[in-house]
C-alpha positions in Angstrom: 120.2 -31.8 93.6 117.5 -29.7 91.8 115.9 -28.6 95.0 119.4 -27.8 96.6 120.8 -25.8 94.0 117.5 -23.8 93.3 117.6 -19.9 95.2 115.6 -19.9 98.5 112.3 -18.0 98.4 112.8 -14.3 99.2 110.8 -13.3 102.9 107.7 -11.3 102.4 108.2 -8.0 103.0 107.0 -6.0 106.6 104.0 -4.1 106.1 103.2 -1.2 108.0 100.7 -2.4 110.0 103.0 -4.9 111.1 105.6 -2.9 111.9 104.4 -1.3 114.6 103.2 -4.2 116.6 106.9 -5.8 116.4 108.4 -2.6 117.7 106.1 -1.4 120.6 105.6 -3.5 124.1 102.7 -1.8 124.8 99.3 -1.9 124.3 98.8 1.6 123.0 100.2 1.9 119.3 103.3 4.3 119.2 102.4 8.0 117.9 104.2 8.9 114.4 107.4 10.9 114.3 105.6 13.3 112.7 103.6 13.6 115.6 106.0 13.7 118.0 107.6 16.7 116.6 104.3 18.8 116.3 103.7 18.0 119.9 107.1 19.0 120.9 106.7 22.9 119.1 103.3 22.9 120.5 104.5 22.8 124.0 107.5 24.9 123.5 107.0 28.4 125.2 109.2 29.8 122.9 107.9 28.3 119.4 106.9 31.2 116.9 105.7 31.1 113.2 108.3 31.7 110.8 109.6 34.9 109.7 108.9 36.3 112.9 112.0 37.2 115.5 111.6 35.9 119.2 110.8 38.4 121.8 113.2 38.9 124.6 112.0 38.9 127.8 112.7 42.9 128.7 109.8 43.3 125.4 107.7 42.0 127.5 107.8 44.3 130.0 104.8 47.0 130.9 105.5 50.4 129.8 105.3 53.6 132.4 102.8 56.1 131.7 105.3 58.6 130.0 106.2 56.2 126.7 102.4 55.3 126.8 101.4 59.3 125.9 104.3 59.4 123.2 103.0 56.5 121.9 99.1 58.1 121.9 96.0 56.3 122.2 95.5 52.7 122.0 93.7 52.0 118.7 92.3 48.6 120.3 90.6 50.3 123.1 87.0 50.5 122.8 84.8 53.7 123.8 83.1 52.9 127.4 79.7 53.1 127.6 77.3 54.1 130.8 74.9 51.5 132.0 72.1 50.2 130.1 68.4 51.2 129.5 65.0 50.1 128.9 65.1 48.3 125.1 62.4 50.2 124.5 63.2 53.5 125.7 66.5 52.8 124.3 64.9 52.2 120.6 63.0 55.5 120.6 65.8 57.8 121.4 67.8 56.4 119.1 65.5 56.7 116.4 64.9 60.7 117.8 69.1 61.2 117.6 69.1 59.6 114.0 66.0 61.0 112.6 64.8 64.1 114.0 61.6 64.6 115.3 58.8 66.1 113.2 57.9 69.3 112.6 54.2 69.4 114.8 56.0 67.1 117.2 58.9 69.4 117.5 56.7 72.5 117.9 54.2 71.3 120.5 56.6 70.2 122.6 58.4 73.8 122.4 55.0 75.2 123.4 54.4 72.6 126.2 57.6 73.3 128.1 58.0 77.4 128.4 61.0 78.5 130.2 60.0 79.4 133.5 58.7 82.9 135.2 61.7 83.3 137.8 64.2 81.6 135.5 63.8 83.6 132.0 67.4 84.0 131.3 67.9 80.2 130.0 65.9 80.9 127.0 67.9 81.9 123.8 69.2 85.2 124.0 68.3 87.9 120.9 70.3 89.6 119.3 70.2 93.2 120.4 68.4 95.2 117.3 72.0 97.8 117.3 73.7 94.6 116.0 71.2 93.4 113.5 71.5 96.2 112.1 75.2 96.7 111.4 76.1 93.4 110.3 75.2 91.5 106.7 72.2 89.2 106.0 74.2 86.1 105.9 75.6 86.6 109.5 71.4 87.3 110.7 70.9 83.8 109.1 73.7 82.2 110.8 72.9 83.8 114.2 69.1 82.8 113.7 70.0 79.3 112.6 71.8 79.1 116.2 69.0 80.8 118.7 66.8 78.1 117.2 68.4 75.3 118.7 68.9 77.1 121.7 65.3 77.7 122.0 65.2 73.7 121.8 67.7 73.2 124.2 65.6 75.7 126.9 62.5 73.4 126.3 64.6 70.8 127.7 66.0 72.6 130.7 62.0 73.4 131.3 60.8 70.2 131.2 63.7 68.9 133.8 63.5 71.7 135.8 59.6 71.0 136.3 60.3 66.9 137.1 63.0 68.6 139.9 60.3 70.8 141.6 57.5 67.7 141.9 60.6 66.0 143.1 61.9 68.2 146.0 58.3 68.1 147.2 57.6 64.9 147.5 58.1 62.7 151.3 60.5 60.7 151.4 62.8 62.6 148.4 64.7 60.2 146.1 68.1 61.8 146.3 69.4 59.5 143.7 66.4 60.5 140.9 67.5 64.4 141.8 71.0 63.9 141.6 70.9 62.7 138.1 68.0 65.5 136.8 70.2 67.8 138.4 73.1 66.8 136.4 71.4 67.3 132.9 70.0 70.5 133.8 73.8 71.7 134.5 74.7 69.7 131.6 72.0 71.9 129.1 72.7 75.3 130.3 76.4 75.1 130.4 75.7 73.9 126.4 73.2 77.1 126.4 76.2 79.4 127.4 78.5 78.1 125.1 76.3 78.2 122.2 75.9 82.1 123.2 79.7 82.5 123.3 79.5 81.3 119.1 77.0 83.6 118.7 78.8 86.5 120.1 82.5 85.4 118.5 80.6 85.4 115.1 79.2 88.5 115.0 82.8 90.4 117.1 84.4 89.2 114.0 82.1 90.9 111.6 81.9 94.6 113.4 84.8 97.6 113.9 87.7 96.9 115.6 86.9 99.8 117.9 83.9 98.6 119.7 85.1 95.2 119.8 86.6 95.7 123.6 83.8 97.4 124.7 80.9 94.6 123.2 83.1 91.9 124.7 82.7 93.4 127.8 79.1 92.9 128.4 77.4 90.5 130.0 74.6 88.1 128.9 70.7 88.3 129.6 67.8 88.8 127.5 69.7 90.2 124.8 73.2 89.1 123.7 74.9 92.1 124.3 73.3 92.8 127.2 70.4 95.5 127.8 72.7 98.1 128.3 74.8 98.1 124.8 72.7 101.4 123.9 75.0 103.3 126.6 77.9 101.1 126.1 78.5 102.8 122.3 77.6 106.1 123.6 80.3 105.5 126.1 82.4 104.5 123.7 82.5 107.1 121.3 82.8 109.8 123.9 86.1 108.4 125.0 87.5 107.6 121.4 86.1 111.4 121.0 88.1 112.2 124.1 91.1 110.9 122.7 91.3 112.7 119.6 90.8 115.5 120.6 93.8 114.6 123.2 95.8 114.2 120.5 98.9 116.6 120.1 98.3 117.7 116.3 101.8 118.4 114.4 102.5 122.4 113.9 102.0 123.3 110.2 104.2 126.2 110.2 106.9 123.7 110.0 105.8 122.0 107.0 104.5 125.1 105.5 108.4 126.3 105.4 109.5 123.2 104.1 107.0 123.4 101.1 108.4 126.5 100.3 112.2 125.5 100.2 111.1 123.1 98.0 109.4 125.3 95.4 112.1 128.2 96.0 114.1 129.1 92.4 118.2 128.0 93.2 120.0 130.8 92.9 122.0 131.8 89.6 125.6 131.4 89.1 127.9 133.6 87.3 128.5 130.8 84.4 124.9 129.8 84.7 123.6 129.4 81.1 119.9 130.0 80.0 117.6 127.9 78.9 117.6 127.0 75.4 115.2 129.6 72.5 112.5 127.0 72.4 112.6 126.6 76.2 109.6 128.7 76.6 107.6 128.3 73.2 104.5 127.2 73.9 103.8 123.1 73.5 101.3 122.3 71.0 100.5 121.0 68.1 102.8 122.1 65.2 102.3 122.8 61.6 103.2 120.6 59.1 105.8 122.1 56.3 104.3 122.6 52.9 105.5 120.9 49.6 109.0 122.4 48.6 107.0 123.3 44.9 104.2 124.5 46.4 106.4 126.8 48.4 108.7 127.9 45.2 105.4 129.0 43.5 103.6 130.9 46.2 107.5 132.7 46.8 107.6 133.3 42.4 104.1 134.8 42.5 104.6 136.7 45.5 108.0 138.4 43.7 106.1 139.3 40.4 103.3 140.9 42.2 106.0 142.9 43.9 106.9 146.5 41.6 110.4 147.0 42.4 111.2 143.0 41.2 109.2 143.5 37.8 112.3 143.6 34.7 111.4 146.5 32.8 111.3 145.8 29.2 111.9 148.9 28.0 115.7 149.7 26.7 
């Protein structure tokens, strides 16, 4: 009776090892739920973090070349570079580029590579000695500063220029090897020219307005004005000369006449009134009255010296 009316043991309860094994068939355990669901956004095409809207498939479209250039440059694209060099050639000009060369360096080489005989005109241009000499100290400096590095950039052209000559007379030529020595000569001497340009736009701004047209006609060759500026002012001031003297000058009678309307008295009227008495007294400095006693006195002494106003005493 004690064993029938006592409560039946409670099960023990499913652990989760267990679990598993009672629900799956097969031999691989089941993946988590948790799982599942991280698979299943994974391999969604569409799945984005969140916060962020989904893109619609016309956003994914390729712009045209019009939008592109109102939109300006891709920041994300990266500058292209030319093919690759030596590592060690590579190391020394990039220490040159960075650091400078040094001073006896810098000035042998200048010596060793002259421009050439037959092709004097790619040195550095001077300034024609007319110019120096109209324009301030500070603009000399700036133009000196300038012909230096061109001077530098001739010793280049020089040194290519020689490398092309052993080149074109050599058997069989390497057209490839002249083709690219070829290129950086062009490349120097148009730099030479433009360098010459800022020379010449520097010191236009600094001169008269008046030979202004005729400098910026000139050409460029030893000098930066060219050899012939000497007879380019002389030119110059002839015609501006010339055109004064073209000039029609304004008749003076004319203003003559009307300068002496101007000073011309108006005529007077019939009820025309004079000036005022003190009109014409002289402007100066006045006299300042005298004391009213010292007046009386001077007027009392000057009566009594007087005969006639003497009382006569006598009766």
């Amino acid at each position: 009776m004690r064993a029938a009316e006592s409560p039946a043991a409670p099960a023990p309860p499913l652990t989760r090892r267990s679990a598993p094994a009672l629900l799956s068939t097969s031999a691989e355990p089941a993946p988590t739920p948790q799982l599942c669901v991280a698979q299943e956004v994974n391999n969604s095409p569409t799945s984005l973090p969140l916060g962020e809207p989904a893109m619609d498939a016309s956003d994914a479209m390729d712009l045209d070349e019009d939008l592109l250039k109102i939109l300006g440059d891709d920041p994300s694209q990266v500058r292209v570079y030319g093919k690759e060099i030596r590592p060690d050639l590579a190391v020394r000009l990039q220490h040159i580029a960075t650091n400078g060369l040094g001073k006896d360096t810098r000035k042998e080489l200048l010596d060793r590579y002259l421009p050439p005989a037959n092709s004097a005109l790619i040195d550095a241009p001077t300034l024609n000695p007319e110019v120096k000499a109209a324009v301030h100290e500070h603009v000399f400096k700036r133009d000196k500063s300038i012909e230096i590095r061109q001077k530098q950039i001739s010793s280049a052209i020089s040194a290519l220029s020689e490398s092309l000559t052993l080149l074109l007379t050599e058997q069989p030529k390497n057209t490839k090897l002249i083709q690219l020595l070829m290129d950086s000569c062009k490349i120097l001497c148009d730099s030479q020219h433009a360098e010459s340009l800022v020379r010449r736009n520097f010191i236009l701004h600094n001169l008269k307005k008046e030979l202004k047209d005729e400098l910026q006609t000139t050409k460029i060759d030893k000098l930066l004005f060219s050899q012939e500026l000497a007879e380019k002012i002389k030119a110059a001031k002839a015609i501006n000369k010339s055109g004064d003297d073209l000039k029609a000058t304004p008749s003076t009678s004319g203003l003559q006449a009307k300068k002496n309307n101007n000073n011309k008295v108006p005529p007077k009227n019939l009820n025309w009134r004079g000036p005022p008495q003190n009109y014409y007294r002289p402007k100066g400095t006045q006299r300042t009255k005298e004391p009213a006693l010292k007046s009386r006195r001077d007027n009392s002494s000057r009566k009594s010296s007087h005969p006639h106003h003497r009382r006569s005493t006598r009766r």
